[in-house]
Gaussian input, Z-matrix of N, CA and C with variables (Angstrom, degrees):
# hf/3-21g

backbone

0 1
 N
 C     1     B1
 C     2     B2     1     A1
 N     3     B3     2     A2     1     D1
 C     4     B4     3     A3     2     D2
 C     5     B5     4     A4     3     D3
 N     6     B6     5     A5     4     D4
 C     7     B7     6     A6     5     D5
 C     8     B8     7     A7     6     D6
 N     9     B9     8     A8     7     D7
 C    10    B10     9     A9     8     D8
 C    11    B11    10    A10     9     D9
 N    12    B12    11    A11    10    D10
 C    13    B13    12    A12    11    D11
 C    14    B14    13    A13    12    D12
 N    15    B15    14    A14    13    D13
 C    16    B16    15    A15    14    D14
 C    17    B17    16    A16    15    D15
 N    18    B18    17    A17    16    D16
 C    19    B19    18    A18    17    D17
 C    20    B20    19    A19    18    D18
 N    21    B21    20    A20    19    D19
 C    22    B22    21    A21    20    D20
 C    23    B23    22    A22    21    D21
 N    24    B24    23    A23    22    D22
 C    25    B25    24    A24    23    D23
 C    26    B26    25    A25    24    D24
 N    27    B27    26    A26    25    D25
 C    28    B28    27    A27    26    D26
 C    29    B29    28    A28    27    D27
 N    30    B30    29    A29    28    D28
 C    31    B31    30    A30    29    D29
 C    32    B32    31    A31    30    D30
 N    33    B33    32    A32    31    D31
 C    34    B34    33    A33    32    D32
 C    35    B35    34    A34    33    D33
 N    36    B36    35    A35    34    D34
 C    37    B37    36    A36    35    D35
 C    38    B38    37    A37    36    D36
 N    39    B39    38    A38    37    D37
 C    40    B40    39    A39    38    D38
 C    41    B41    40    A40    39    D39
 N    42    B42    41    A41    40    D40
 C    43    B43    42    A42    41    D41
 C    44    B44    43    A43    42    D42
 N    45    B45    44    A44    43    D43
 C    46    B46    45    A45    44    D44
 C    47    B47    46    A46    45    D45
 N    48    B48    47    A47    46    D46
 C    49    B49    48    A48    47    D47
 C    50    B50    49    A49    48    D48
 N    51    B51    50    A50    49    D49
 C    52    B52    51    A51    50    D50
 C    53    B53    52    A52    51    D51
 N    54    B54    53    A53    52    D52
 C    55    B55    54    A54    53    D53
 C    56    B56    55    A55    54    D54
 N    57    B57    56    A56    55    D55
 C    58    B58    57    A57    56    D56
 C    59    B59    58    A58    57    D57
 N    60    B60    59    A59    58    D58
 C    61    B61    60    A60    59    D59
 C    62    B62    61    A61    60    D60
 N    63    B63    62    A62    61    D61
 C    64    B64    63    A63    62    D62
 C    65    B65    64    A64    63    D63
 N    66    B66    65    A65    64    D64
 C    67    B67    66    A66    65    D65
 C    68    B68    67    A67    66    D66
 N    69    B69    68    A68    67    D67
 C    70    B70    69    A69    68    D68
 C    71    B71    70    A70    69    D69
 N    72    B72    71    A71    70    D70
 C    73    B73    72    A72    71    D71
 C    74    B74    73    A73    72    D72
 N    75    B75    74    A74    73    D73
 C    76    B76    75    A75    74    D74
 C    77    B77    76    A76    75    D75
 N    78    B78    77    A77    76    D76
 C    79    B79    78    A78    77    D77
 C    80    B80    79    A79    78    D78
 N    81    B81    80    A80    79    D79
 C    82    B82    81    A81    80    D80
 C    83    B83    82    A82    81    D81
 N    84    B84    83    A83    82    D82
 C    85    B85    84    A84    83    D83
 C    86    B86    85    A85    84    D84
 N    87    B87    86    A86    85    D85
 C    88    B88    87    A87    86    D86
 C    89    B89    88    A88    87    D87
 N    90    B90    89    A89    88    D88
 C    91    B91    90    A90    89    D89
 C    92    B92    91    A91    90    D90
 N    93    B93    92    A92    91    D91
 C    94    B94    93    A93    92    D92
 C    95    B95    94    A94    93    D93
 N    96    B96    95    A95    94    D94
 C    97    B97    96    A96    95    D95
 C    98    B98    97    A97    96    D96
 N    99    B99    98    A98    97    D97
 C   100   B100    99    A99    98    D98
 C   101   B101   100   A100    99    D99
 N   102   B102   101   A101   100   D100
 C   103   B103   102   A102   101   D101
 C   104   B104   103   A103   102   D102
 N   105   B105   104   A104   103   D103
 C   106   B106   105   A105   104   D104
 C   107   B107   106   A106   105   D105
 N   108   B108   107   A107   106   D106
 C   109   B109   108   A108   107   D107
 C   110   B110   109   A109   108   D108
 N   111   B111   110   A110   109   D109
 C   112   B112   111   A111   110   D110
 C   113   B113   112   A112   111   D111
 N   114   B114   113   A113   112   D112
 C   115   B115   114   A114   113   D113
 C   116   B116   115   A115   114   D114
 N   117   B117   116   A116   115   D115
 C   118   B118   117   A117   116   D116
 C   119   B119   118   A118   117   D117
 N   120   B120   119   A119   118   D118
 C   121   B121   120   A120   119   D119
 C   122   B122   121   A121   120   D120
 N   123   B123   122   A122   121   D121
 C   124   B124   123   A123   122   D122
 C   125   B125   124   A124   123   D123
 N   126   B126   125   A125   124   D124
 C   127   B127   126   A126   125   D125
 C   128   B128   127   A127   126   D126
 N   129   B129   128   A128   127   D127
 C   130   B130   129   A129   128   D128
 C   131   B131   130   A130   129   D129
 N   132   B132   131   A131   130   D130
 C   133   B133   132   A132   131   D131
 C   134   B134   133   A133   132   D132
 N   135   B135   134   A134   133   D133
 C   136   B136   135   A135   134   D134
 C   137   B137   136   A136   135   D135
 N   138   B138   137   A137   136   D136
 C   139   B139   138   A138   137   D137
 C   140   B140   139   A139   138   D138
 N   141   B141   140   A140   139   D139
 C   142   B142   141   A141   140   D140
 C   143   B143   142   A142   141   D141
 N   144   B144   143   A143   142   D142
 C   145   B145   144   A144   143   D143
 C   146   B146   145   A145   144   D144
 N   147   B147   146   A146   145   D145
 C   148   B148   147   A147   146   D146
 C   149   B149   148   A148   147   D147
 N   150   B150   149   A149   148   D148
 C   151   B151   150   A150   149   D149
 C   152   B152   151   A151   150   D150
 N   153   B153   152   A152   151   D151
 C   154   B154   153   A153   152   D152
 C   155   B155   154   A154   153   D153
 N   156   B156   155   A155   154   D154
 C   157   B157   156   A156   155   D155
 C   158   B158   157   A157   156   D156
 N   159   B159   158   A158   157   D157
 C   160   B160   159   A159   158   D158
 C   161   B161   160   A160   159   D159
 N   162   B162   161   A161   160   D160
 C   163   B163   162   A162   161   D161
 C   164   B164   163   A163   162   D162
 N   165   B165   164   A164   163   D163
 C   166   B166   165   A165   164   D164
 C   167   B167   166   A166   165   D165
 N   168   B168   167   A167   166   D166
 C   169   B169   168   A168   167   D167
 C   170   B170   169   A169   168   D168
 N   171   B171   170   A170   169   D169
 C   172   B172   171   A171   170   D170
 C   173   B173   172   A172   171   D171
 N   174   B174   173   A173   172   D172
 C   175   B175   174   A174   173   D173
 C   176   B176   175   A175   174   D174
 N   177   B177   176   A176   175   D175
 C   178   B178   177   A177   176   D176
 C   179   B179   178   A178   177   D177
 N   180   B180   179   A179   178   D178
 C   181   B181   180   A180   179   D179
 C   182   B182   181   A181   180   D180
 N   183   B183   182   A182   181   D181
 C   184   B184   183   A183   182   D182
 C   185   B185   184   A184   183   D183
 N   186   B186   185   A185   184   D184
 C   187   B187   186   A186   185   D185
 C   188   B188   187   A187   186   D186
 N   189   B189   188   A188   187   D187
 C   190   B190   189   A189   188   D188
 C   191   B191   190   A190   189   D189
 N   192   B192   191   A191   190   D190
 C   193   B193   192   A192   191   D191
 C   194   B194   193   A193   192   D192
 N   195   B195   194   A194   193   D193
 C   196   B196   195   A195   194   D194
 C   197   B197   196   A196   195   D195
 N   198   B198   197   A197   196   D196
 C   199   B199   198   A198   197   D197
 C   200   B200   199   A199   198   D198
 N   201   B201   200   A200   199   D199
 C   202   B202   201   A201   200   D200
 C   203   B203   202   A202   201   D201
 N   204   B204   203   A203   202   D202
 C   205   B205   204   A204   203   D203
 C   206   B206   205   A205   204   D204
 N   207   B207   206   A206   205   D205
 C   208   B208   207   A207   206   D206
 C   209   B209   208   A208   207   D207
 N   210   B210   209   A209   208   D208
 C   211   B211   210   A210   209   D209
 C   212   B212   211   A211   210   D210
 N   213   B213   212   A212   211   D211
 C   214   B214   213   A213   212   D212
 C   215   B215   214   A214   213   D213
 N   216   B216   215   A215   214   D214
 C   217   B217   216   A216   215   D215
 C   218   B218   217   A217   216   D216
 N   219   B219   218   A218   217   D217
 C   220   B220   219   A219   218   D218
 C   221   B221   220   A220   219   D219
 N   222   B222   221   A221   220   D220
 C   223   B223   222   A222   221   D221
 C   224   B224   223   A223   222   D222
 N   225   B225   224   A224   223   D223
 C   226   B226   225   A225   224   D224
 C   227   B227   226   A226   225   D225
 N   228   B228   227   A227   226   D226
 C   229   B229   228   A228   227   D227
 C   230   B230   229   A229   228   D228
 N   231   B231   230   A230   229   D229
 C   232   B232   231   A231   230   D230
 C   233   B233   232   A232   231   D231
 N   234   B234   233   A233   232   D232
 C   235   B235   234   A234   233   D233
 C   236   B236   235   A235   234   D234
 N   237   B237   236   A236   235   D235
 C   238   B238   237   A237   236   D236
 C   239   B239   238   A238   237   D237
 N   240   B240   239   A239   238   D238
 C   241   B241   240   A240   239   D239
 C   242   B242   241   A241   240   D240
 N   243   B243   242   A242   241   D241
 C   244   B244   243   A243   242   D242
 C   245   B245   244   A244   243   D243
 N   246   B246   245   A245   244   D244
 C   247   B247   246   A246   245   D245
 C   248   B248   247   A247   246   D246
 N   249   B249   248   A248   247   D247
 C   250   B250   249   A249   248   D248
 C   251   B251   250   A250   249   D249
 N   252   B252   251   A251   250   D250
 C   253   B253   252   A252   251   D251
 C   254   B254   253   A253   252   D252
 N   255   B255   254   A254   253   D253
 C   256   B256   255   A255   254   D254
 C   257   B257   256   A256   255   D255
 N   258   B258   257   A257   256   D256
 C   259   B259   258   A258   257   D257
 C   260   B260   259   A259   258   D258
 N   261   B261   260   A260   259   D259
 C   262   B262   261   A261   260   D260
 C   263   B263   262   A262   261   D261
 N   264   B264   263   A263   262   D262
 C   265   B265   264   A264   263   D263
 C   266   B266   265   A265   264   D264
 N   267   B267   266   A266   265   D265
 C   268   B268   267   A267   266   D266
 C   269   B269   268   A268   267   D267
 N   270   B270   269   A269   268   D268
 C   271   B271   270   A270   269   D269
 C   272   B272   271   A271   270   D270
 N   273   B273   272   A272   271   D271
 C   274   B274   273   A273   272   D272
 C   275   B275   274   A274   273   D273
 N   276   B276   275   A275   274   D274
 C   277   B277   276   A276   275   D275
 C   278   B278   277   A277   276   D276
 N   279   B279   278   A278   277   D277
 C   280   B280   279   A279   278   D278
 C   281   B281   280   A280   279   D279
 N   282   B282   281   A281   280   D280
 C   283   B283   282   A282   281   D281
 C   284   B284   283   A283   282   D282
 N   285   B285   284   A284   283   D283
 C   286   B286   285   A285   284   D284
 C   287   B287   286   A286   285   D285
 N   288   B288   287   A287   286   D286
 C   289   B289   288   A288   287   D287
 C   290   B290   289   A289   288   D288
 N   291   B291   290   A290   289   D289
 C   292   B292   291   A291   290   D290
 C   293   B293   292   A292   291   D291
 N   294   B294   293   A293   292   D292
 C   295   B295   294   A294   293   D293
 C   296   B296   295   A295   294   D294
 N   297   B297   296   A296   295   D295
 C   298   B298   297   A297   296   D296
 C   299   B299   298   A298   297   D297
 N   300   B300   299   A299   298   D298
 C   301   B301   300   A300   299   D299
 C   302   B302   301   A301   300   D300
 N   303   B303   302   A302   301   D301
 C   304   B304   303   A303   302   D302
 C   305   B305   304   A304   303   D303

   B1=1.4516
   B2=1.5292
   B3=1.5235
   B4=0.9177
   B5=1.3952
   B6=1.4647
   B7=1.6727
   B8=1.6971
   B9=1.5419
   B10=1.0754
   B11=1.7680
   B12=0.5004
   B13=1.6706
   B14=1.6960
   B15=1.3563
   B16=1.6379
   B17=1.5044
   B18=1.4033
   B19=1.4955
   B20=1.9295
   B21=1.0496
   B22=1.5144
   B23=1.2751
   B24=1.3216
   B25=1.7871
   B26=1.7276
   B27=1.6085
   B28=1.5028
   B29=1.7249
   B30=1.3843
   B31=1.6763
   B32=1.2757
   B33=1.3112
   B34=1.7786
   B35=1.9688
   B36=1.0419
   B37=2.1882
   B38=1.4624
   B39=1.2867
   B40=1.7337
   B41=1.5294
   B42=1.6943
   B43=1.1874
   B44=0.9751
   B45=1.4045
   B46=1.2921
   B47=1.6666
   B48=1.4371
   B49=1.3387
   B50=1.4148
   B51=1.7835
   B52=1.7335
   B53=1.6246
   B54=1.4668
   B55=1.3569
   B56=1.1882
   B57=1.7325
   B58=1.3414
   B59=2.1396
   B60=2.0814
   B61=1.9592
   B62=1.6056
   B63=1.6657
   B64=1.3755
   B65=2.1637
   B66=1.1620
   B67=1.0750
   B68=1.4706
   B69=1.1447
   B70=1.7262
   B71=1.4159
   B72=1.1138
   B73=1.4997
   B74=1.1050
   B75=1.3002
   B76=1.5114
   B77=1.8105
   B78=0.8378
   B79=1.4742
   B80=1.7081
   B81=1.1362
   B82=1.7241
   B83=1.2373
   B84=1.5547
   B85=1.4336
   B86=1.2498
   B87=0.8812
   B88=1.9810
   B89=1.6781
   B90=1.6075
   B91=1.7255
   B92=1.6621
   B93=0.9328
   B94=1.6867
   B95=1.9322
   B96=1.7483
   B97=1.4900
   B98=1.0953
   B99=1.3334
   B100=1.2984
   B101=1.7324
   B102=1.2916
   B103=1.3148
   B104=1.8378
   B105=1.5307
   B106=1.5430
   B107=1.6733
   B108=1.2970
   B109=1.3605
   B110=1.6377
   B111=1.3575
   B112=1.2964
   B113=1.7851
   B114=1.0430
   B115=1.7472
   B116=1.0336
   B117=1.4880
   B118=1.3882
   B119=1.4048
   B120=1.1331
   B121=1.6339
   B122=1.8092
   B123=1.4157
   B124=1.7300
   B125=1.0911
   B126=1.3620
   B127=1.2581
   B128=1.8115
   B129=1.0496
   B130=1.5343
   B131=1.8139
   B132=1.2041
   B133=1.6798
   B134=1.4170
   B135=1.4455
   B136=1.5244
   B137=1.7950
   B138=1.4207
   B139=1.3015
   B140=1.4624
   B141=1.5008
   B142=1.9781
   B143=1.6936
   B144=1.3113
   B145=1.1126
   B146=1.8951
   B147=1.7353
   B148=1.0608
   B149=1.7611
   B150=1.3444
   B151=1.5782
   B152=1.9095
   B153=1.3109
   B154=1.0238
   B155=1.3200
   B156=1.2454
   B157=1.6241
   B158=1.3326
   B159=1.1631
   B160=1.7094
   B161=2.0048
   B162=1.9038
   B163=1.6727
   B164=1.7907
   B165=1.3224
   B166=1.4123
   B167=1.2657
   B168=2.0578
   B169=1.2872
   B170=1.6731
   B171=1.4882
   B172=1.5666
   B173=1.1385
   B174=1.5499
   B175=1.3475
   B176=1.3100
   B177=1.2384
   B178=1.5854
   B179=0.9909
   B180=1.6013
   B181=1.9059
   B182=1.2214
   B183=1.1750
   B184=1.3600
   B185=1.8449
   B186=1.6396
   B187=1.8439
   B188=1.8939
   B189=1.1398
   B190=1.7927
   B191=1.4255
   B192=1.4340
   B193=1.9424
   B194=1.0546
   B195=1.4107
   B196=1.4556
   B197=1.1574
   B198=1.3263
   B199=1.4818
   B200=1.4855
   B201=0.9325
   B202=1.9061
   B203=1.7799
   B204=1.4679
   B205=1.5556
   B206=1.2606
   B207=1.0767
   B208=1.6808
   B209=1.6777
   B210=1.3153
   B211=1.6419
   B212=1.1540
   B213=1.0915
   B214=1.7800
   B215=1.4432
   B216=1.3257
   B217=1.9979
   B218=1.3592
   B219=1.0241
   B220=1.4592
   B221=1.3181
   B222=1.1510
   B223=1.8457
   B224=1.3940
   B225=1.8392
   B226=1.5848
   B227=1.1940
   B228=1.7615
   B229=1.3150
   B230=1.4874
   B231=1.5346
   B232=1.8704
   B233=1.2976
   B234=1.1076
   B235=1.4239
   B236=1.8152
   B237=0.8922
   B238=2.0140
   B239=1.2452
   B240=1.1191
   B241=1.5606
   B242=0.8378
   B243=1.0466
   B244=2.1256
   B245=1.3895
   B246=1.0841
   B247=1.6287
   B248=1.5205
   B249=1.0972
   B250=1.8206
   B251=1.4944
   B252=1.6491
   B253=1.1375
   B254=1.7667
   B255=1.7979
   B256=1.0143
   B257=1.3608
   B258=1.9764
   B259=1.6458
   B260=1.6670
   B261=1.1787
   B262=1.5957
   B263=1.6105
   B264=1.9610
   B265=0.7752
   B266=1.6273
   B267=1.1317
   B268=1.7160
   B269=1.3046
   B270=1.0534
   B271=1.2821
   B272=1.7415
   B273=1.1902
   B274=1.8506
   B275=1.4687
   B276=1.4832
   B277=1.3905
   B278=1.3772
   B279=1.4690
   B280=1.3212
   B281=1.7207
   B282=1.3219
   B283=1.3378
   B284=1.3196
   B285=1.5902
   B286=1.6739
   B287=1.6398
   B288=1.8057
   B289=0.9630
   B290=1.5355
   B291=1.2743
   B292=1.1589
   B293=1.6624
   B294=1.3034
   B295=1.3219
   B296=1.9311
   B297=1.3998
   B298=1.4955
   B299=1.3741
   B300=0.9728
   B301=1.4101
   B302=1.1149
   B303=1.4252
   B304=1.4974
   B305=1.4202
   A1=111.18
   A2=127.41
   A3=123.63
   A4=149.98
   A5=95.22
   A6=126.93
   A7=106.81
   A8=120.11
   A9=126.14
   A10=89.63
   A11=143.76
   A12=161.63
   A13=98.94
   A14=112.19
   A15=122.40
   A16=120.62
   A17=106.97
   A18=110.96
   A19=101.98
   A20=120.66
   A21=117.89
   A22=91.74
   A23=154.34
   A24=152.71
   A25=82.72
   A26=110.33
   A27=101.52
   A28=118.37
   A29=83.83
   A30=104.05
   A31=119.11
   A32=123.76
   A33=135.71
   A34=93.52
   A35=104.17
   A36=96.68
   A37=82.39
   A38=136.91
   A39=90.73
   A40=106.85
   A41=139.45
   A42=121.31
   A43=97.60
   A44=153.26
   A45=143.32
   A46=108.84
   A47=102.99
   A48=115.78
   A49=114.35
   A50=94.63
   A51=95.13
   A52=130.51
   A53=128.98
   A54=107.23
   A55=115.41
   A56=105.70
   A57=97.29
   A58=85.50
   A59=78.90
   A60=99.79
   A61=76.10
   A62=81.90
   A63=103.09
   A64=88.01
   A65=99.01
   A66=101.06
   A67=123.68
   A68=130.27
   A69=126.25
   A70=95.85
   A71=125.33
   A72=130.36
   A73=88.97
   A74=162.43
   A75=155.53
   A76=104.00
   A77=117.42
   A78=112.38
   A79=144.92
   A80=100.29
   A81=94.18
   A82=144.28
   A83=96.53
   A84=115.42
   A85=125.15
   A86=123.53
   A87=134.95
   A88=128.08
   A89=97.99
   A90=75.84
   A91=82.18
   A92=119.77
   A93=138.75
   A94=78.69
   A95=109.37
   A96=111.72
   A97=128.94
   A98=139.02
   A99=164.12
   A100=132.66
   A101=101.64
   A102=106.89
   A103=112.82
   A104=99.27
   A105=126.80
   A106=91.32
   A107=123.00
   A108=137.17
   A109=117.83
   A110=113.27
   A111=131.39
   A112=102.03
   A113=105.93
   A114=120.63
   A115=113.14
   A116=117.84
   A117=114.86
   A118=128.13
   A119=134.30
   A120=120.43
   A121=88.71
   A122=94.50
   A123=93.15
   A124=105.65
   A125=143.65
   A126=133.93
   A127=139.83
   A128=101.69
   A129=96.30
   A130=115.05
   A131=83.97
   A132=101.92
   A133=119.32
   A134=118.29
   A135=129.03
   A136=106.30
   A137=118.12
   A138=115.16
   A139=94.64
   A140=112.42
   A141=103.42
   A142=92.84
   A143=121.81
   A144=141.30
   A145=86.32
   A146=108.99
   A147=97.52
   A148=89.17
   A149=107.36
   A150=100.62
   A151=94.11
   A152=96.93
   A153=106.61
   A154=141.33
   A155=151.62
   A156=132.48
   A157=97.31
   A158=145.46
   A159=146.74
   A160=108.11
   A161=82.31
   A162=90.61
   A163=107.80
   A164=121.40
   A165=108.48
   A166=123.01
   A167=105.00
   A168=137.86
   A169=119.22
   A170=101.69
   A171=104.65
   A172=132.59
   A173=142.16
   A174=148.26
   A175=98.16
   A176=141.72
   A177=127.30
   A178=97.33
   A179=97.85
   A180=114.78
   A181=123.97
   A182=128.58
   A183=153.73
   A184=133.81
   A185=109.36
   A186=88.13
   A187=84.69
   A188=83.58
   A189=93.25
   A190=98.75
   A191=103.74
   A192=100.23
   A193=98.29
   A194=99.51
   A195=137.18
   A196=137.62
   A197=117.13
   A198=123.58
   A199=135.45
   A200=122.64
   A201=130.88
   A202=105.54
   A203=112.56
   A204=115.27
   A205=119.05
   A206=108.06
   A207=140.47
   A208=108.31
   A209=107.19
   A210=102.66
   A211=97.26
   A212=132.32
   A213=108.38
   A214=94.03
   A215=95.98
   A216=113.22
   A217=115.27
   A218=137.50
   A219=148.81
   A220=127.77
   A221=125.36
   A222=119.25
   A223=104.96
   A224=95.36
   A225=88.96
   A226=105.97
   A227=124.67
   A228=135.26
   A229=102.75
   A230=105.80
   A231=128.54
   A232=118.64
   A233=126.98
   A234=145.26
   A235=99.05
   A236=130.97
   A237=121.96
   A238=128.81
   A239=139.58
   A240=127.36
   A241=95.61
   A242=114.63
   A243=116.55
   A244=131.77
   A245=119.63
   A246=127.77
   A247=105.56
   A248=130.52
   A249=136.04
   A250=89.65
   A251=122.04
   A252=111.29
   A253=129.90
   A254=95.78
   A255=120.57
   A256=149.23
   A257=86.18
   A258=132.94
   A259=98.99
   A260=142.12
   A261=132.40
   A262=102.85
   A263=119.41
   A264=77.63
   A265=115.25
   A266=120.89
   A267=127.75
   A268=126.34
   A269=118.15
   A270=123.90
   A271=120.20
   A272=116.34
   A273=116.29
   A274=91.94
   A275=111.68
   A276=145.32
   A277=133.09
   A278=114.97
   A279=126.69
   A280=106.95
   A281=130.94
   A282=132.58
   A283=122.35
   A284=118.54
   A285=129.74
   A286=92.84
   A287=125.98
   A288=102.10
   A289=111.32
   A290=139.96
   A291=128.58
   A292=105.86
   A293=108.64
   A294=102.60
   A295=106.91
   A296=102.79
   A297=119.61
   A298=125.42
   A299=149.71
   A300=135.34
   A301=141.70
   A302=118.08
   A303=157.17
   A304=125.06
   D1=-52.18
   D2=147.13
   D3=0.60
   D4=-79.88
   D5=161.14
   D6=-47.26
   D7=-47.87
   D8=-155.98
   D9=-83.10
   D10=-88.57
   D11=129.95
   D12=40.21
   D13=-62.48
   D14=168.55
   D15=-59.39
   D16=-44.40
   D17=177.63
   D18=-72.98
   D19=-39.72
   D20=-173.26
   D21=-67.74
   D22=-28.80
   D23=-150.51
   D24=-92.92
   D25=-51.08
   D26=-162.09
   D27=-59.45
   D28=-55.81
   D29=166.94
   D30=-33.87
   D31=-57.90
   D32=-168.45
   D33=-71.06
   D34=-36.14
   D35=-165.21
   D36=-98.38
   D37=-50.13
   D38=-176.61
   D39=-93.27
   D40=55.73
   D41=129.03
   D42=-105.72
   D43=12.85
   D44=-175.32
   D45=-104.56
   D46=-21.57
   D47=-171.40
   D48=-79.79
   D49=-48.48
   D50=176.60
   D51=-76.25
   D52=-4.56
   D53=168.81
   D54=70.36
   D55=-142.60
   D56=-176.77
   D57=-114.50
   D58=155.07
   D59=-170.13
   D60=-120.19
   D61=-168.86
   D62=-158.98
   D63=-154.60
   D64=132.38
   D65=167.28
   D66=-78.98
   D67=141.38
   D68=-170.70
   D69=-67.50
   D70=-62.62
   D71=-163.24
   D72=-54.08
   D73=-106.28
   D74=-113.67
   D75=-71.11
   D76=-10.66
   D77=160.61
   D78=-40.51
   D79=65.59
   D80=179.95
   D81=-53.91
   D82=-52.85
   D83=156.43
   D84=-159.53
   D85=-159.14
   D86=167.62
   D87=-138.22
   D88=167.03
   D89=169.19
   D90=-159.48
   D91=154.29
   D92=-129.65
   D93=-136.54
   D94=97.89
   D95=153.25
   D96=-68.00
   D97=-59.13
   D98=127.62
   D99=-92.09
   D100=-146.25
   D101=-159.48
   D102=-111.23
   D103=24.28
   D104=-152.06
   D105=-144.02
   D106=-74.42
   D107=-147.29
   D108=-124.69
   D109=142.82
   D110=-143.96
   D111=-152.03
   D112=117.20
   D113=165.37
   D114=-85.30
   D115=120.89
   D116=160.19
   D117=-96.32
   D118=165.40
   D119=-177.68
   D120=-133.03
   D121=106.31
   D122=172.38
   D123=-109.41
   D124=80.59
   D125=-170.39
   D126=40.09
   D127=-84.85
   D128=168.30
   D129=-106.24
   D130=7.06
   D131=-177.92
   D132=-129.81
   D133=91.24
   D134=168.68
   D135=-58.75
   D136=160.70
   D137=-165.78
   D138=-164.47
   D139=134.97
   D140=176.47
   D141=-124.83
   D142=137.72
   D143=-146.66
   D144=-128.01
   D145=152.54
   D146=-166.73
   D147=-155.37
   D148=129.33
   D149=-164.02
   D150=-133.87
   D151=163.41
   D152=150.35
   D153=-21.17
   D154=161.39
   D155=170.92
   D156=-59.04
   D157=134.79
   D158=154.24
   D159=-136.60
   D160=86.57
   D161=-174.34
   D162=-51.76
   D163=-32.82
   D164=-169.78
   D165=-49.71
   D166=-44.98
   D167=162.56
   D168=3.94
   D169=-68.57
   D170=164.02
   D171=-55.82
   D172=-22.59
   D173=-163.42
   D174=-119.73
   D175=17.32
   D176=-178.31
   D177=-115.89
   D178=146.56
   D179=158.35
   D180=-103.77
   D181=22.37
   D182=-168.58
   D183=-145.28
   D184=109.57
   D185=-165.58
   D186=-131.32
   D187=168.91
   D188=-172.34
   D189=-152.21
   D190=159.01
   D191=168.23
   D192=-136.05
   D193=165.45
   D194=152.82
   D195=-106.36
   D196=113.42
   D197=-163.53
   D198=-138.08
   D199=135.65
   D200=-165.30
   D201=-33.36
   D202=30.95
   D203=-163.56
   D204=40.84
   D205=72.44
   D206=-172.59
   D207=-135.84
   D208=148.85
   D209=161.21
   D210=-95.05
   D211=18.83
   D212=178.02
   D213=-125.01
   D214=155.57
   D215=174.78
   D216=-101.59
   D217=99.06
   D218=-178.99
   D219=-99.36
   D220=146.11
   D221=165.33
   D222=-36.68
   D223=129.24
   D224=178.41
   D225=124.64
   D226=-61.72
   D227=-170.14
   D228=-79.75
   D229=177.25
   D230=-171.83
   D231=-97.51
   D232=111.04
   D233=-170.61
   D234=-75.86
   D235=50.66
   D236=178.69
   D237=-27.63
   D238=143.85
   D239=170.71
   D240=-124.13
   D241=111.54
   D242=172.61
   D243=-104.76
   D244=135.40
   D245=-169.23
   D246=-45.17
   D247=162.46
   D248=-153.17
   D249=-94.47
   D250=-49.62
   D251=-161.36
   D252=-119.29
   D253=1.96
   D254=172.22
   D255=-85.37
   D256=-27.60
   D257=-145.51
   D258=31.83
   D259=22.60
   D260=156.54
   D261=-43.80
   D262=140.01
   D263=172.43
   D264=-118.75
   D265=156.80
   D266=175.27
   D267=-63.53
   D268=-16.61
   D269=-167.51
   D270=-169.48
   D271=120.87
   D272=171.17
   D273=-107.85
   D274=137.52
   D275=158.47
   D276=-114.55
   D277=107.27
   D278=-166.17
   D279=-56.02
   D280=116.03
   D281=166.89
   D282=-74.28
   D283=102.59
   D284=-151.62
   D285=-102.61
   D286=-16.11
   D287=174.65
   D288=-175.67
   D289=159.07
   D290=-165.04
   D291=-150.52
   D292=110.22
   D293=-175.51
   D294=-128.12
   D295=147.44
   D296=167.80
   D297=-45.96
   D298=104.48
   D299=159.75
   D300=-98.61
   D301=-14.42
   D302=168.36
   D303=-117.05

């Protein structure tokens, strides 16, 4: 009962936590506003992503995530900035929010 009881607590705060995700696969591309915010182009679904300060953020051509081993990227998960030719990465950025726009 216990066990059951913990997993239902987990379940209820992270669907409440994540909002709106984004599936990895539908990802086309991005385009990097500042040093905060990030466009995604998921196909029929545009998405603006909203992180932490991540100064590298602006100068990269390269983004990657990190995620609760999920294909989807949610509030919560790591925004990466990865080196152009290394994929090392430079920078993790906390994802504070993810909203629809398209």
């Amino acid at each position: 009962m216990k066990i059951l009881l913990m997993a239902l607590v987990l379940f209820v705060s992270q669907a409440s936590f994540a909002g709106e995700c984004i599936f990895q696969q539908t990802i086309r591309s991005f385009n990097v506003l500042d040093a905060y915010t990030v466009e995604i182009d998921a196909g029929s679904k545009d998405y603006v992503i909203n992180v932490n300060h991540c100064g590298e953020l602006e100068w990269t051509h390269k983004i990657g995530f990190d995620t609760f081993g999920s294909s989807r990227i949610c509030r919560g998960d790591r925004l990466l900035v990865l080196d152009t030719f290394s994929n090392q990465v430079k920078q993790s950025c906390l994802i504070n929010s993810i909203e629809r726009v398209k």
